[in-house]
C-alpha positions in Angstrom: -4.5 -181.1 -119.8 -2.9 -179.6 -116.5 -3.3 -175.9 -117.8 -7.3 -176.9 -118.7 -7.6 -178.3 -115.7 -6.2 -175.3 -113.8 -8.9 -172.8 -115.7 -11.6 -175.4 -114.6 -10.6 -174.6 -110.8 -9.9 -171.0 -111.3 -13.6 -171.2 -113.4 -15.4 -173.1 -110.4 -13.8 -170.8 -108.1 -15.4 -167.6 -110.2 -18.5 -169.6 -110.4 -18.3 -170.0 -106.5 -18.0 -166.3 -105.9 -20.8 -165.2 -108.3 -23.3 -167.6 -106.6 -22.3 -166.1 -103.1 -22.7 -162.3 -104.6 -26.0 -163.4 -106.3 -27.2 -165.3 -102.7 -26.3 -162.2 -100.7 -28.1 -159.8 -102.8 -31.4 -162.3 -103.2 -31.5 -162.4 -99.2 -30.7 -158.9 -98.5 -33.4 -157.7 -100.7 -36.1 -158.6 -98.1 -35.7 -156.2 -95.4 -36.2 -158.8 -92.5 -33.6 -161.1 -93.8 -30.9 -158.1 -94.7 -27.6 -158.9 -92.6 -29.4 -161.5 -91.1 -27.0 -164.8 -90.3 -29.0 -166.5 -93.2 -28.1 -164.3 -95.9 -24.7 -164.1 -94.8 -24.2 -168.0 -94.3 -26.7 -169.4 -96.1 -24.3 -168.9 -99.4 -22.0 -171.0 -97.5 -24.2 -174.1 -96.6 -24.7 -174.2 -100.6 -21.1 -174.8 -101.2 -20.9 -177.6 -98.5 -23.8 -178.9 -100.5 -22.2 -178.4 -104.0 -19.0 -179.8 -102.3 -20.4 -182.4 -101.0 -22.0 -183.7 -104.3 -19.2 -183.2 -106.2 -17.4 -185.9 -104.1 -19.6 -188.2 -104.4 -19.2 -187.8 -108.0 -15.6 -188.0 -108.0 -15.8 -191.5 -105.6 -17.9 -193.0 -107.9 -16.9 -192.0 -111.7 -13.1 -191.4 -110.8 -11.7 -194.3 -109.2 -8.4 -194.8 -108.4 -6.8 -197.3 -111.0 -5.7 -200.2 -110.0 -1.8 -200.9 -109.0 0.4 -203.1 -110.1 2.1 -205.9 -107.9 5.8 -206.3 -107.2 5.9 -208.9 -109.6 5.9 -208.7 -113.5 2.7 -210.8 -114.3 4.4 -213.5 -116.8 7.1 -215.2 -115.0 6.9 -214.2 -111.4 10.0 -211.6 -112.4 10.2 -209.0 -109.4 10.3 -205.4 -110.3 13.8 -203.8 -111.0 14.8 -202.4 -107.6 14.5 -199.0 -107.4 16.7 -196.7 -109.2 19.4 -194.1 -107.5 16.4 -191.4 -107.4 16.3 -192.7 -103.6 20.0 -191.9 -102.7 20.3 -188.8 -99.7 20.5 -186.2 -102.2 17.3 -186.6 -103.7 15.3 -186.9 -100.1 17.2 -183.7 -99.5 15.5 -182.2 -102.5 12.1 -183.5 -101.6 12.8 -182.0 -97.9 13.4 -178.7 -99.6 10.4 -179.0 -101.5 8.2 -179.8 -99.0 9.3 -177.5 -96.0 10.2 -174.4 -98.6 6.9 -175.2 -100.3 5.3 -174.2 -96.8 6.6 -171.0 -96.4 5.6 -170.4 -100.1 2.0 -171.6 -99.8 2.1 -169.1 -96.8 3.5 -166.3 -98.6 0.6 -167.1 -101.4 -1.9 -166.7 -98.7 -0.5 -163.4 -98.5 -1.3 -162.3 -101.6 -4.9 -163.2 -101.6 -4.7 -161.5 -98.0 -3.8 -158.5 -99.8 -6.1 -158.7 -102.6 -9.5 -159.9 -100.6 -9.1 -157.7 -97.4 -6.9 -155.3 -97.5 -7.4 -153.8 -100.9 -11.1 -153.9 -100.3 -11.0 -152.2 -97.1 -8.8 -149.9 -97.5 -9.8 -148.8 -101.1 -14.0 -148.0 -101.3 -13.7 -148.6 -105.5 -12.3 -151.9 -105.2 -15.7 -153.1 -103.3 -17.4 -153.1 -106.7 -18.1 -156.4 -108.1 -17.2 -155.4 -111.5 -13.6 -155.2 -109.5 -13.7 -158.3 -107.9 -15.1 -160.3 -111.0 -12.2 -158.5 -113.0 -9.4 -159.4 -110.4 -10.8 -163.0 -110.1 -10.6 -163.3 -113.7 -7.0 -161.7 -113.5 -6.1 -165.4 -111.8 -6.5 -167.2 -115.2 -4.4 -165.1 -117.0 -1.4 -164.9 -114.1 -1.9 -168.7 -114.6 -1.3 -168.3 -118.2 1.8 -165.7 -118.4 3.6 -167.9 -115.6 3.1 -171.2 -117.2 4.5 -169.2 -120.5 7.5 -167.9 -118.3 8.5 -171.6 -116.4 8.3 -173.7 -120.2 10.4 -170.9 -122.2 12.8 -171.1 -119.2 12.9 -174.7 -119.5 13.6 -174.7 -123.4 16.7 -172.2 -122.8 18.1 -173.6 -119.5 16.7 -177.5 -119.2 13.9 -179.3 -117.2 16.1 -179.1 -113.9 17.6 -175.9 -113.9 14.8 -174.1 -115.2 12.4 -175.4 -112.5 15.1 -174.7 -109.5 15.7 -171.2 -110.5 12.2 -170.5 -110.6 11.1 -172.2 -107.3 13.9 -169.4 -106.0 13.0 -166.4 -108.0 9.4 -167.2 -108.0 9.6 -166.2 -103.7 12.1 -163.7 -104.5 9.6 -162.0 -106.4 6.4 -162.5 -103.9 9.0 -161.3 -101.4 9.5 -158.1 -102.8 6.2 -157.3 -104.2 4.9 -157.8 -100.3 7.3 -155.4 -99.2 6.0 -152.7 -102.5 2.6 -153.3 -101.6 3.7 -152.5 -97.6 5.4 -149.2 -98.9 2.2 -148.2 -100.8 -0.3 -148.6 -97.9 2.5 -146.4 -96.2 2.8 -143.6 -98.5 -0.7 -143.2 -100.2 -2.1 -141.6 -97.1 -5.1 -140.2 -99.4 -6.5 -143.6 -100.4 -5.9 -142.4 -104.4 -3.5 -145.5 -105.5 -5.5 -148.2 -106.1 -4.6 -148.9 -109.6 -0.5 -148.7 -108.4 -1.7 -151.4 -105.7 -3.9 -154.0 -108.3 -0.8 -153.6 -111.2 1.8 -154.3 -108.2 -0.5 -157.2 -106.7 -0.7 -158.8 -110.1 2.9 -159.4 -110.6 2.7 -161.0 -107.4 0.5 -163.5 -108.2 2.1 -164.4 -111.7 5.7 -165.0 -110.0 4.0 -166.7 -107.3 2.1 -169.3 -109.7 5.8 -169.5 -111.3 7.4 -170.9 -107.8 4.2 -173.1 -107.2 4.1 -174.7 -111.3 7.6 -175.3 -111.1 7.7 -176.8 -107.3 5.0 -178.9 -108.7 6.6 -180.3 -112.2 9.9 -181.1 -110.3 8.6 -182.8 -107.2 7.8 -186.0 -109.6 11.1 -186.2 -111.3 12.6 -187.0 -107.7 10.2 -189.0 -105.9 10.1 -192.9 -106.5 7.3 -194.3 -108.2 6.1 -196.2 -105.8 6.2 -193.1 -103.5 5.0 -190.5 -105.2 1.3 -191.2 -104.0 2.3 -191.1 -100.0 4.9 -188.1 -101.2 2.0 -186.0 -103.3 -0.4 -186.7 -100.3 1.6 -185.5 -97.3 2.3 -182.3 -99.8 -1.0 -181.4 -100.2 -2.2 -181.8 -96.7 1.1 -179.4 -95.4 -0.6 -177.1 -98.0 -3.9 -177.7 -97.3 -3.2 -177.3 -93.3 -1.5 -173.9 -94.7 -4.0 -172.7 -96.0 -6.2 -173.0 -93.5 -4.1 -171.7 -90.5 -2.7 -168.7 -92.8 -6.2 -166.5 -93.4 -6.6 -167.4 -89.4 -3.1 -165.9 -88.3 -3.3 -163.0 -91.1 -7.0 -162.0 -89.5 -6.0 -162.0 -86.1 -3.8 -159.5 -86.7 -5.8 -157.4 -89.0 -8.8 -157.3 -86.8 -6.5 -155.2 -84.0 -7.2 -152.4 -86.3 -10.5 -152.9 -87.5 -11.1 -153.0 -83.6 -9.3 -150.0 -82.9 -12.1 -146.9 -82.0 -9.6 -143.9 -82.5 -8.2 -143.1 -86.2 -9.3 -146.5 -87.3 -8.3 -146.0 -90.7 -4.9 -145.4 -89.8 -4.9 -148.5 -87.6 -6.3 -150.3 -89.7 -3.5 -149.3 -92.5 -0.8 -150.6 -89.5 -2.4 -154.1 -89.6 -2.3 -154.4 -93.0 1.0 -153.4 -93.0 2.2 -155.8 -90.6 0.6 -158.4 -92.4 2.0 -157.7 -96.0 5.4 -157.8 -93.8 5.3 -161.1 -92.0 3.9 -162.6 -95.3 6.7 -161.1 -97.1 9.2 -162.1 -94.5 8.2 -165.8 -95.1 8.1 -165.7 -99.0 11.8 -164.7 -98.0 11.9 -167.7 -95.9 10.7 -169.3 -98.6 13.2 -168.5 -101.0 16.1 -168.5 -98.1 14.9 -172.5 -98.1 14.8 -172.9 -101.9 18.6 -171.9 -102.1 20.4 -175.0 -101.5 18.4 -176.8 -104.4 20.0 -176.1 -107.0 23.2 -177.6 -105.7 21.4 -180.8 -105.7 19.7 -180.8 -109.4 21.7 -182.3 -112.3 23.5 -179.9 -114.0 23.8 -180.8 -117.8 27.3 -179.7 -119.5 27.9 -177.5 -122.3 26.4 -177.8 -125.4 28.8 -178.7 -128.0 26.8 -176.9 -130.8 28.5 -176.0 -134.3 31.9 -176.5 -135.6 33.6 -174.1 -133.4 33.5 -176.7 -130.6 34.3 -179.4 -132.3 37.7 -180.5 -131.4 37.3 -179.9 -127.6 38.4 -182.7 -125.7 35.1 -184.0 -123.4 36.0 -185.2 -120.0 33.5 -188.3 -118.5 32.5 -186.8 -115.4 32.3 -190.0 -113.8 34.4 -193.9 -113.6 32.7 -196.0 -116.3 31.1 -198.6 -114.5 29.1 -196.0 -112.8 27.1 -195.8 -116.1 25.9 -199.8 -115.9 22.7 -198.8 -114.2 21.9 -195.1 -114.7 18.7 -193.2 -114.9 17.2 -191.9 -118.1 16.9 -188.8 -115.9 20.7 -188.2 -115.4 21.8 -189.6 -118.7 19.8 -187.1 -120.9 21.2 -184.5 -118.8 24.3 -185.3 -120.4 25.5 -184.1 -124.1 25.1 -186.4 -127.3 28.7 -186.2 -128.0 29.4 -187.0 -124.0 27.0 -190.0 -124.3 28.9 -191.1 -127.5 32.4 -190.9 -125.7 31.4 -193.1 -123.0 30.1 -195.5 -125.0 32.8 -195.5 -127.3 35.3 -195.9 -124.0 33.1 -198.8 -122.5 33.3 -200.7 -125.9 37.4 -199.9 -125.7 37.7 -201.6 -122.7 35.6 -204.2 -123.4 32.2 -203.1 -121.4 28.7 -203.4 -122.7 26.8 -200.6 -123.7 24.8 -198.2 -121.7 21.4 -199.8 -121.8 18.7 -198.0 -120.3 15.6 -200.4 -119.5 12.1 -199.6 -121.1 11.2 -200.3 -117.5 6.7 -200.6 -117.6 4.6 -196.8 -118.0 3.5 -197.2 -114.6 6.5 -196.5 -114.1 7.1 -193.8 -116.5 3.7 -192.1 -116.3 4.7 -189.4 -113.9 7.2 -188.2 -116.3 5.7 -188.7 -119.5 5.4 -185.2 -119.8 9.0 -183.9 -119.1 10.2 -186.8 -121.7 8.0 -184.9 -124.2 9.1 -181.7 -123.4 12.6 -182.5 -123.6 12.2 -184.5 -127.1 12.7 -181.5 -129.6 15.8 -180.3 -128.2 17.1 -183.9 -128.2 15.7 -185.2 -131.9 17.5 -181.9 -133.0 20.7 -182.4 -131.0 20.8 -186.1 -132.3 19.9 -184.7 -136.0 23.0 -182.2 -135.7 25.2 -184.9 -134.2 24.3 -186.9 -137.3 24.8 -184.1 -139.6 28.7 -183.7 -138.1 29.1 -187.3 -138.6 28.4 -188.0 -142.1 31.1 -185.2 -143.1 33.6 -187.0 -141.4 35.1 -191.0 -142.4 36.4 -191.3 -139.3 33.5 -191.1 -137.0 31.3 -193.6 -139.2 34.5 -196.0 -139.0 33.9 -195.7 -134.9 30.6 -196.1 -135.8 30.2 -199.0 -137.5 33.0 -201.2 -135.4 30.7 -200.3 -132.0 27.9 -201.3 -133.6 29.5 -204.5 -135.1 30.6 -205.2 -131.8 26.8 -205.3 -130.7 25.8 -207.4 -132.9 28.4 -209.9 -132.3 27.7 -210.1 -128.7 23.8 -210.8 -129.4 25.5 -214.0 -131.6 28.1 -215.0 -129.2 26.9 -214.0 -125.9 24.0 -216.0 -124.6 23.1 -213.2 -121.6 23.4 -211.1 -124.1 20.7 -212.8 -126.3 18.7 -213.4 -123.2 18.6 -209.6 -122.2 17.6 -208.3 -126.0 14.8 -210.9 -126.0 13.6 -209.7 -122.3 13.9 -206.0 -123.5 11.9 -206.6 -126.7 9.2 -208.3 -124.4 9.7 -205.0 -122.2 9.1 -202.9 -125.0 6.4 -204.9 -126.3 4.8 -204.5 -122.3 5.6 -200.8 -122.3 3.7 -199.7 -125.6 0.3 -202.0 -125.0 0.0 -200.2 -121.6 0.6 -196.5 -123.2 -1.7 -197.2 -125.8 -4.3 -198.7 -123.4 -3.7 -195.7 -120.9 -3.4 -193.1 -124.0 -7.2 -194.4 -125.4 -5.7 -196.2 -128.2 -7.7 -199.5 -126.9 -8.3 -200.7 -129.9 -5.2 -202.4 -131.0 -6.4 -205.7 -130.4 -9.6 -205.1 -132.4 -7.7 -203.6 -135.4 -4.3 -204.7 -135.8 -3.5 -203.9 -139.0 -4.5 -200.2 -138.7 -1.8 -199.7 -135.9 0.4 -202.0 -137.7 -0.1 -199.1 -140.4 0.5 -196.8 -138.0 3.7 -197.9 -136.6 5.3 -198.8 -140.4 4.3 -194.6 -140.7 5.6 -193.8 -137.8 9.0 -195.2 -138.7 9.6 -195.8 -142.6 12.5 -198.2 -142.9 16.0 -197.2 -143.4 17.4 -200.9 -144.2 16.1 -203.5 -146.4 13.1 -205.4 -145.1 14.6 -208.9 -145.5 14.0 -210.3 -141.5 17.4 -209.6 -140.4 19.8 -207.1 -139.5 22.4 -205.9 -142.0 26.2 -205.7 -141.3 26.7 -202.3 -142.7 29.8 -203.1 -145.2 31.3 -199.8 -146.2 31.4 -196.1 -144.7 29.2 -195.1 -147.8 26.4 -197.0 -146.8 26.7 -196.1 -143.2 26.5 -192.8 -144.6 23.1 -193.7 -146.6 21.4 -195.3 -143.6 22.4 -192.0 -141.1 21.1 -189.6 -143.9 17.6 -191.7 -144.1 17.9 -191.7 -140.4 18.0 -187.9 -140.4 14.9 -187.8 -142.6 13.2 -189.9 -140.5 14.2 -187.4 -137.3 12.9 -184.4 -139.3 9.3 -186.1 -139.1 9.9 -186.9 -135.3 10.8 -183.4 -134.3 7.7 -181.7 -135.8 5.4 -184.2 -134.3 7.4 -183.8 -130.9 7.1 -180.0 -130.9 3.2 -180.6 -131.5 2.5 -183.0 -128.8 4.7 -181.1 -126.2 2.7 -178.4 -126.3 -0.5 -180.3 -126.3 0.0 -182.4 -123.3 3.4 -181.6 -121.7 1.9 -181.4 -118.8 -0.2 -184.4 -118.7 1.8 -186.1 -116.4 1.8 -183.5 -113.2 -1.8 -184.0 -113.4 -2.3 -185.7 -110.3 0.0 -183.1 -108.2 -0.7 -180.6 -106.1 -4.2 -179.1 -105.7 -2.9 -175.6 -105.1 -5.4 -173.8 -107.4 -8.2 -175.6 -106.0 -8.0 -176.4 -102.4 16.2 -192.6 -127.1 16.5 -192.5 -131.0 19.3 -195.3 -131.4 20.4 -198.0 -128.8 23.7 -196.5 -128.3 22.6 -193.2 -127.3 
């Protein structure tokens, strides 16, 4: 969805420019209207009118949905307070984000700088409009290559990592490239480089659409649910008041050479010059205000993948009891065998289970899409984990006692009970509000369809006789880990599917740049 979405802006934005050529051509055609203030700004009163309809549109058949109360509507429950995403580290994050996200929204407005003005004054070909329909264009597939770049970054190094490095290298890049672009102006004193200039200019914009995607997809992970509006707003009016005082500041100091009335080529090669260099000094800026980021993003441990690292003793990085309320966010960051260690130490010592709360998709909306995106690497991770298992008596012995241990405290426990009945009611909650949301509104009207559905969706692995079996022997925890695993082949190929399809689904409502578990114990 957010990729379509992006073409639709890049689209309009083509669409935009072609109606101002076709405007300006119309108008100058008549001789007493050629350069006259109507032709010239007449193109521009259209878009306020085109502008203005279109929000009118949007007020009226794109309203706001509505939001939900502190309080859970059976029972008068309050909301679960929020979740450690608010401690100082992660406003340090969104402070990064923000402030560094300036400098990069300025260093963008340096490239279209570059692109708009200076290569079209400086270089007579590039006026053309077969250029400048060619280099708009050019936008959509700059889009393309650095969403490519920023998800196969995220399948080798993780959601976190992937998205810090490029918010760094991303400005990096744009730094550099400013500073190539400066030396070409500088050294192609006959005017006979323009091709050098566009092919430099265009890996510009793809590693600057890399820092802005992945600033974007990891502002959400951070900020609070019931934030994130008032968070996502003040980031898009810094951009917004960016990019309007950028084109102002960057043409102020152009126009000293396209004043100039001796060798004004030459001074008007200095401006541009000094330009591309402030705007490359603040993509440094930029990435000079990125660098601290990283220290503050989750870093997962080592994959424990394959035989060969079997054996290695895994050390909990934190005191047990600092698992009783942790985020999904941190606790997928850890390894399956990790997870399974500190479950198997809390049971030890007598401690529940890590339980992590369906909590209501209102509340999981924003990251709907990075739970996608991270669930082939984690159906295949669990389906190796599995694989180990079953090959080894030992492991399904641990195995079965945590899991009898479970089920014995659902029996004996009454908080226990009273907690699995609230989660099944949570879980109940959480899939009639996805479905609703996902268009899947007709549950109520055709119940036995979705109850097909759902029987599909997950065969069973255990008799169907209303109650849950005590697994009696290793063999048959064997059996049921083997359907299991069958069952997780089906997952993963529907998961690597839907990823792609909507991964990004849930950053929909970010920044307007472009435009102006499989088992409880795991």
């Amino acid at each position: 969805v957010m990729p379509t979405m992006v073409n639709c802006f890049l689209f309009g934005a083509m669409g935009g420019s072609v109606l101002g050529l076709g405007w300006v051509a119309l108008a100058n055609s008549d001789p007493s209207l050629k350069n006259s203030a109507f032709s010239l700004f007449g193109a521009c009163w259209l878009g306020v009118l085109l502008s203005g309809i279109a929000v009118i549109i949007v007020h009226v058949y794109c309203p706001e949905p509505a939001k939900k109360g502190d309080k859970e509507e059976d029972g008068g429950k309050k909301a679960p307070p929020p979740s450690t995403s608010e401690a100082w580290s992660t406003w340090q994050v969104v402070a990064i984000i923000l402030i560094a996200g300036s400098f990069d929204t300025f260093g963008d407005t340096g490239n279209r700088f570059a692109r708009n003005t200076i290569l079209t004054n400086r270089y007579e070909r590039a006026r053309r409009p077969v250029v400048n329909y060619a280099l708009m264009a050019s936008n959509i597939i700059s889009i393309f290559i650095g969403q490519q770049i920023v998800m196969k970054t995220i399948k080798m190094r993780g959601f976190m990592q992937a998205t810090g490095l490029w918010c760094i290298l991303g400005n990096v890049a744009s730094s550099v490239v400013q500073f190539a672009l400066l030396a070409i102006i500088n050294f192609d004193t006959q005017q006979t480089a323009m091709e050098v200039f566009i092919c430099v200019w265009l890996i510009s914009q793809i590693f600057g659409f890399c820092s802005t995607l992945a600033a974007m997809f990891l502002m959400p992970a951070f900020v609070p649910p019931q934030r994130r509006g008032q968070i996502n707003g003040l980031r898009n009016s810094l951009q917004a008041f960016i990019n309007s005082v950028a084109p102002v500041a960057l043409a102020l100091v152009y126009q000293t050479g396209s004043m100039a009335t001796v060798d004004r080529q030459a001074a008007v090669d200095r401006a541009g010059i000094t330009c591309l260099g402030k705007c490359g000094a603040i993509s440094a800026l930029a990435f000079i205000g990125y660098l601290p980021i990283l220290r503050f993003l989750p870093k997962p441990p080592p994959k424990k993948d394959g035989d060969a690292q079997e054996g290695k003793e895994l050390e909990v990085p934190r005191p047990l009891d600092y698992y009783d309320n942790v985020t999904w966010e941190e606790w997928s960051l850890l390894s399956l065998e990790l997870r399974m260690k500190i479950q198997r130490m809390r049971s030890q010592k007598g401690m529940e289970q890590v339980m992590l709360p369906w909590s209501t998709w209102h509340a999981d909306r924003e990251i709907a899409g990075v739970i996608l995106e991270t669930a082939p690497s984690e159906l295949a991770d669990l389906r190796r984990f599995h694989t180990r298992m079953m090959a080894n008596d030992e492991s399904l012995r641990q195995l079965m006692e945590m899991n009898s241990k479970y089920r014995q405290g659902l029996v004996q426990n009454e908080a226990n009970r009273a907690r699995h009945d609230r989660n099944k009611t949570d879980m109940g909650r959480w899939i009639v509000e996805y479905l609703d949301d996902a268009g899947y509104d007709t549950w109520e009207l055709m119940p036995y369809l979705y109850k097909a559905m759902i029987m599909a969706a997950f065969p069973p692995i255990d008799t169907l006789d209303e109650q849950v079996d005590e697994v009696q022997t290793v063999q048959d925890e064997r059996d049921i880990l083997l359907r299991f695993i069958r069952v997780l082949d089906l997952h993963t190929k529907t998961a690597e599917i839907t990823s792609t399809d909507v991964a990004f689904t849930a950053y929909a409502g970010g920044s307007d740049h472009f435009g102006h578990s499989a088992a409880h114990h795991f």
